[in-house]
PyMOL Python script that loads the backbone (N, CA, C, O; Angstrom):
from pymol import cmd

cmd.read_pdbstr("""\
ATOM      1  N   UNK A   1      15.838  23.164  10.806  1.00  0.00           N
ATOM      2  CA  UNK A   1      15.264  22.134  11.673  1.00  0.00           C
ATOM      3  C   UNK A   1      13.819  21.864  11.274  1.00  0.00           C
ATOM      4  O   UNK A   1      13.469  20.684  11.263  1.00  0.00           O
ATOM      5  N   UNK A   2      12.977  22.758  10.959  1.00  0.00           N
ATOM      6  CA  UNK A   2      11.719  22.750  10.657  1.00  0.00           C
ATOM      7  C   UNK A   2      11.476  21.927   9.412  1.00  0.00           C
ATOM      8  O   UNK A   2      10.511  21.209   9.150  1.00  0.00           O
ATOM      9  N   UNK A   3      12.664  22.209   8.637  1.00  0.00           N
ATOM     10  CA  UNK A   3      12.498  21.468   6.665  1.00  0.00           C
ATOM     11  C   UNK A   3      12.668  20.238   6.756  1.00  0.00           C
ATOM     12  O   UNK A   3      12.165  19.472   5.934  1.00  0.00           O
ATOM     13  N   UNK A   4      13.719  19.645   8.197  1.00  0.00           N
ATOM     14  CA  UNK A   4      13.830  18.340   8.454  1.00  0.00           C
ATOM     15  C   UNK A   4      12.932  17.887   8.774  1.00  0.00           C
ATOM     16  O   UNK A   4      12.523  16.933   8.112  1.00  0.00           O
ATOM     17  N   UNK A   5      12.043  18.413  10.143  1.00  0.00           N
ATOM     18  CA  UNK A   5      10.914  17.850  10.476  1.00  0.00           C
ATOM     19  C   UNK A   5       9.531  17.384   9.630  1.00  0.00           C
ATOM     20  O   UNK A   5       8.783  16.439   9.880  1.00  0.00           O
ATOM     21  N   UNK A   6       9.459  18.303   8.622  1.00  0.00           N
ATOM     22  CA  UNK A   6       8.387  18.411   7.237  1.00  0.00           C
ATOM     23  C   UNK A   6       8.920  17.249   6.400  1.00  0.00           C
ATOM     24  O   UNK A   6       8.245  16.352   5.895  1.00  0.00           O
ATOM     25  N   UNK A   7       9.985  17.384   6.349  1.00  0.00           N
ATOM     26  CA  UNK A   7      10.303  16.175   5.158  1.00  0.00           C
ATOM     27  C   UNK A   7      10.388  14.764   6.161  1.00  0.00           C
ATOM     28  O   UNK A   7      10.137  13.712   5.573  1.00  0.00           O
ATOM     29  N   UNK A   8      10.635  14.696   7.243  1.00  0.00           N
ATOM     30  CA  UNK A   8      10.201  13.868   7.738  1.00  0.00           C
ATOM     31  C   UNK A   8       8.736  13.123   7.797  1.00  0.00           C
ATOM     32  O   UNK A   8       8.575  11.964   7.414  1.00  0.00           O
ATOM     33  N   UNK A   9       8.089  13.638   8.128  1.00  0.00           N
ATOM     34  CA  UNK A   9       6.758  13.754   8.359  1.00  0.00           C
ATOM     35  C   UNK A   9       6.005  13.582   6.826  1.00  0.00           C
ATOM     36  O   UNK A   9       4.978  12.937   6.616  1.00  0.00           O
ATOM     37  N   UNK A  10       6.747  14.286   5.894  1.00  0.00           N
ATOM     38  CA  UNK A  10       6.470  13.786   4.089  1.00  0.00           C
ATOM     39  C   UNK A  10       6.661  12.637   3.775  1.00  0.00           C
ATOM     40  O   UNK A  10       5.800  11.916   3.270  1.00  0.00           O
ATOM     41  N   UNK A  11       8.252  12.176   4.125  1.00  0.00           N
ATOM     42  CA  UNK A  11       8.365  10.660   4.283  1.00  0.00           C
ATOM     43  C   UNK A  11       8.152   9.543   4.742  1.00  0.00           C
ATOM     44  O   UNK A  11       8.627   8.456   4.411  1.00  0.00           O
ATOM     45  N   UNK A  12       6.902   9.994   6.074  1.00  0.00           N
ATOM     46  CA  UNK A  12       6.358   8.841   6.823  1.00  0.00           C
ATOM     47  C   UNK A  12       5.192   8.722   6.347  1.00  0.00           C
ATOM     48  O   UNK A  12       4.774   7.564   6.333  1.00  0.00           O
ATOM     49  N   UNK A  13       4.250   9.816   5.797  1.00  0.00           N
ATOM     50  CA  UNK A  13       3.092   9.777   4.760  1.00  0.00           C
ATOM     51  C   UNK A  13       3.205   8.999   3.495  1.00  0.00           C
ATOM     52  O   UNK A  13       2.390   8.201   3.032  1.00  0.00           O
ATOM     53  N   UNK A  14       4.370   9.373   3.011  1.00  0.00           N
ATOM     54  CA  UNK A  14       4.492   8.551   1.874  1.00  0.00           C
ATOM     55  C   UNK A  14       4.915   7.203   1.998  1.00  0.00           C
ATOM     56  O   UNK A  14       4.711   6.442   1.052  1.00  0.00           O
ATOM     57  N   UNK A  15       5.501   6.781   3.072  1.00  0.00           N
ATOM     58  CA  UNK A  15       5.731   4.928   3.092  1.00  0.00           C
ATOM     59  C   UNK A  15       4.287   4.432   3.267  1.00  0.00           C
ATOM     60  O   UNK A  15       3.748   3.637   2.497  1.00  0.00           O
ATOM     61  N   UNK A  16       3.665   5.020   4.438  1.00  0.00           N
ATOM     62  CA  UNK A  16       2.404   4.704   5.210  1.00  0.00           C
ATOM     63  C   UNK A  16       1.256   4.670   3.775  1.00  0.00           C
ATOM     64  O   UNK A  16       0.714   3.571   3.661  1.00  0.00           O
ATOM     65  N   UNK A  17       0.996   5.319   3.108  1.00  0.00           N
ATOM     66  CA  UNK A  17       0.453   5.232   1.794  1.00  0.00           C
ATOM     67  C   UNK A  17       0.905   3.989   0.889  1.00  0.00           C
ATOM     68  O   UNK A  17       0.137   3.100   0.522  1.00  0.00           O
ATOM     69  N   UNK A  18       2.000   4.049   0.647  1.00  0.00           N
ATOM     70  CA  UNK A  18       2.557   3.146  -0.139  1.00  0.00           C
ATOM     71  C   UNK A  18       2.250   2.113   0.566  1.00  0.00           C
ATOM     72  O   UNK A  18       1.674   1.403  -0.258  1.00  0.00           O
ATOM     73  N   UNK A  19       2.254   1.507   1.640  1.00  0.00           N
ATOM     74  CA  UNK A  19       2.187   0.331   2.568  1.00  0.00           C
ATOM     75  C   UNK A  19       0.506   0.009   2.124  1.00  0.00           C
ATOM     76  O   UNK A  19      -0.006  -1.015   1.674  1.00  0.00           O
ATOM     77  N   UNK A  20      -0.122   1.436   2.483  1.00  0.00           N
ATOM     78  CA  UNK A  20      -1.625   1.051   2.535  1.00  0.00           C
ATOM     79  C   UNK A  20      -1.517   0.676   0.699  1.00  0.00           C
ATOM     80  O   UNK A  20      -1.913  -0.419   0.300  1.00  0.00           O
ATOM     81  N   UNK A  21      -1.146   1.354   0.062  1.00  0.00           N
ATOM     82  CA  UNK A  21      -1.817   0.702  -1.251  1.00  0.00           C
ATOM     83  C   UNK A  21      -1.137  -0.894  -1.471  1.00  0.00           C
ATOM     84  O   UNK A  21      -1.989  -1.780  -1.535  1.00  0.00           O
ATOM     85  N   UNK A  22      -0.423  -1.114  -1.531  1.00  0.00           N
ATOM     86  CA  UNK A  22       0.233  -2.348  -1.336  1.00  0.00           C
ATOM     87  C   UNK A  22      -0.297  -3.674  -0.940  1.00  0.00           C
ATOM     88  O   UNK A  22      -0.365  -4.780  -1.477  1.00  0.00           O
ATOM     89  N   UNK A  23      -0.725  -3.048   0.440  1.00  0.00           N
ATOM     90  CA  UNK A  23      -2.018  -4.241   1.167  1.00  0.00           C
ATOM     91  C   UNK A  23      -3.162  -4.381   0.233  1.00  0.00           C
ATOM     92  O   UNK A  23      -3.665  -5.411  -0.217  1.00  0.00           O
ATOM     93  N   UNK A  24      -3.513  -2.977   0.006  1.00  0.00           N
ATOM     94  CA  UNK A  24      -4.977  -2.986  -0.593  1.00  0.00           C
ATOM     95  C   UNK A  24      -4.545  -3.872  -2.375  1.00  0.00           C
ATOM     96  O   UNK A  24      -5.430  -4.627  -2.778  1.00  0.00           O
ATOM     97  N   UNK A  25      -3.772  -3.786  -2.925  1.00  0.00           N
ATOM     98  CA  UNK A  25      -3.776  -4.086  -3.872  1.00  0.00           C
ATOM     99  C   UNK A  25      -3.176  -5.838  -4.003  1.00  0.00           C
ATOM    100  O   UNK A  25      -3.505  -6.640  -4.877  1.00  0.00           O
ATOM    101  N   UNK A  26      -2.482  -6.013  -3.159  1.00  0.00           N
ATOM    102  CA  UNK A  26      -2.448  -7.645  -2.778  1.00  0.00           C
ATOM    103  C   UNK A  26      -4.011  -8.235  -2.474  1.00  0.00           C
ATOM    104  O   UNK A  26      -4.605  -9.228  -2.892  1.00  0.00           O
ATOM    105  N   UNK A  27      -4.238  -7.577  -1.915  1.00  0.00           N
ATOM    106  CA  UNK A  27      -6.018  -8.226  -1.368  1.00  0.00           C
ATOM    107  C   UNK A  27      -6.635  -8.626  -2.208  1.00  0.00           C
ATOM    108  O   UNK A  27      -6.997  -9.801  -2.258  1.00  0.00           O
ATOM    109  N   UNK A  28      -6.949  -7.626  -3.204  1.00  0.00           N
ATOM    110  CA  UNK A  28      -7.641  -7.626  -4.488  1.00  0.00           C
ATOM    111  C   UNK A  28      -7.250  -8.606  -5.053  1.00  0.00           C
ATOM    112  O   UNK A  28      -8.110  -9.464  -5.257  1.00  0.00           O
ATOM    113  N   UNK A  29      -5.611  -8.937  -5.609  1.00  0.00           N
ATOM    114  CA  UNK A  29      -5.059  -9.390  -6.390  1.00  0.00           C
ATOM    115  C   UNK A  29      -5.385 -11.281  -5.760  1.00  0.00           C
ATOM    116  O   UNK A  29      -5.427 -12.314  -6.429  1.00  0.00           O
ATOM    117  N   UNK A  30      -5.573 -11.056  -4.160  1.00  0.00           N
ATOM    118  CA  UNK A  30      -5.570 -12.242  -3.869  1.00  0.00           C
ATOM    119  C   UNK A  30      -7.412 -13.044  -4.167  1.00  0.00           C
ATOM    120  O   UNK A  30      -7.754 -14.224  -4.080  1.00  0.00           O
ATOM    121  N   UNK A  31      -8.066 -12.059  -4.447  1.00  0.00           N
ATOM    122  CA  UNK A  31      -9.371 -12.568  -4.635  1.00  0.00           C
ATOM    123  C   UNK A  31      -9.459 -13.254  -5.723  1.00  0.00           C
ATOM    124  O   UNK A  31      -9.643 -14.460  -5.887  1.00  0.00           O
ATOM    125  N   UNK A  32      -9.246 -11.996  -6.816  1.00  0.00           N
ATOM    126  CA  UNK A  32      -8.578 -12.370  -8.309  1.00  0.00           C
ATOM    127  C   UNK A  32      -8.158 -14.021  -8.706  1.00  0.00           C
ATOM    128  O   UNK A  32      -8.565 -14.866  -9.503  1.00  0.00           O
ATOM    129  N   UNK A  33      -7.169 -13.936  -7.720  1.00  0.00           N
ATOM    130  CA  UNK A  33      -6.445 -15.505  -8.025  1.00  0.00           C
ATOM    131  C   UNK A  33      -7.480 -16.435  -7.712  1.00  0.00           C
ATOM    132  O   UNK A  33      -7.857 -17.221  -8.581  1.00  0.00           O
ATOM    133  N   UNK A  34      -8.026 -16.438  -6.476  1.00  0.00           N
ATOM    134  CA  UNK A  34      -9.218 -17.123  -5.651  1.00  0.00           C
ATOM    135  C   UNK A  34     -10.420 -17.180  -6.660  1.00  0.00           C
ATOM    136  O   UNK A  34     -10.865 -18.297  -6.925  1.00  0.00           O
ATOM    137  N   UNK A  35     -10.894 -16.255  -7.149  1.00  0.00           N
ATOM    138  CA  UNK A  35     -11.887 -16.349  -8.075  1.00  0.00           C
ATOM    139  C   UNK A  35     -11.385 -17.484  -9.223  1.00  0.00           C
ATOM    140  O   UNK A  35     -12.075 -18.449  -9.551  1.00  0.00           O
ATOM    141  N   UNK A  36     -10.091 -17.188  -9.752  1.00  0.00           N
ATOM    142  CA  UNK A  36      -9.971 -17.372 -10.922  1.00  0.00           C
ATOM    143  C   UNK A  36     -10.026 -19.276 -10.956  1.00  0.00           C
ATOM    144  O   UNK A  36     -10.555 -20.093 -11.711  1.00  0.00           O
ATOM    145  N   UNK A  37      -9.021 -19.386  -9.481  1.00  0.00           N
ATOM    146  CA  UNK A  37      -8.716 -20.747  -9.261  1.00  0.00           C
ATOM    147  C   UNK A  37     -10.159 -21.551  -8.895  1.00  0.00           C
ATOM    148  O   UNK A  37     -10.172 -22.782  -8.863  1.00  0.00           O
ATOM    149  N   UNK A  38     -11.403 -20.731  -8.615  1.00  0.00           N
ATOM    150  CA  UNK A  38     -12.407 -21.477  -8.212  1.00  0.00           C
ATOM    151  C   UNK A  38     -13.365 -21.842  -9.899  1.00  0.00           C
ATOM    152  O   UNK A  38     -14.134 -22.781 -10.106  1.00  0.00           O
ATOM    153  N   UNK A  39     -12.951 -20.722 -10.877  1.00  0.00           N
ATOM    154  CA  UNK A  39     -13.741 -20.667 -12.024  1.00  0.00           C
ATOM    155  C   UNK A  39     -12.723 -22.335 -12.797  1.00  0.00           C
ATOM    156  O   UNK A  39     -13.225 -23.332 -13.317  1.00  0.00           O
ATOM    157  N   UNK A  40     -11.595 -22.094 -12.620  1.00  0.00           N
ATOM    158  CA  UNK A  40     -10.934 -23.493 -13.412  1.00  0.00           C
ATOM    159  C   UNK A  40     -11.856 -24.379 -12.521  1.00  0.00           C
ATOM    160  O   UNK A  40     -11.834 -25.604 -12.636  1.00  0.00           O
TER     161      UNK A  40
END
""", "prot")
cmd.dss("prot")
cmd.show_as("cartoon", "prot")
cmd.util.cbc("prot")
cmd.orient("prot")
């Protein structure tokens, strides 16, 4: 019961991460474009 709960709790860290990098790396990516489209 305990190995379930841990790997649970492993697997909600790891979406929640993945989610956060995701956002964070769209953001960026969306400046990027924004920059790029303001330099044309």
């Amino acid at each position: 019961m305990e190995y379930a709960l841990l790997g649970g709790m492993i697997f909600l860290v790891a979406v929640g991460s993945i989610r956060y990098y995701v956002s964070r790396v769209s953001v960026v990516y969306g400046d990027i474009t924004a920059a790029v489209t303001q330099g044309n």
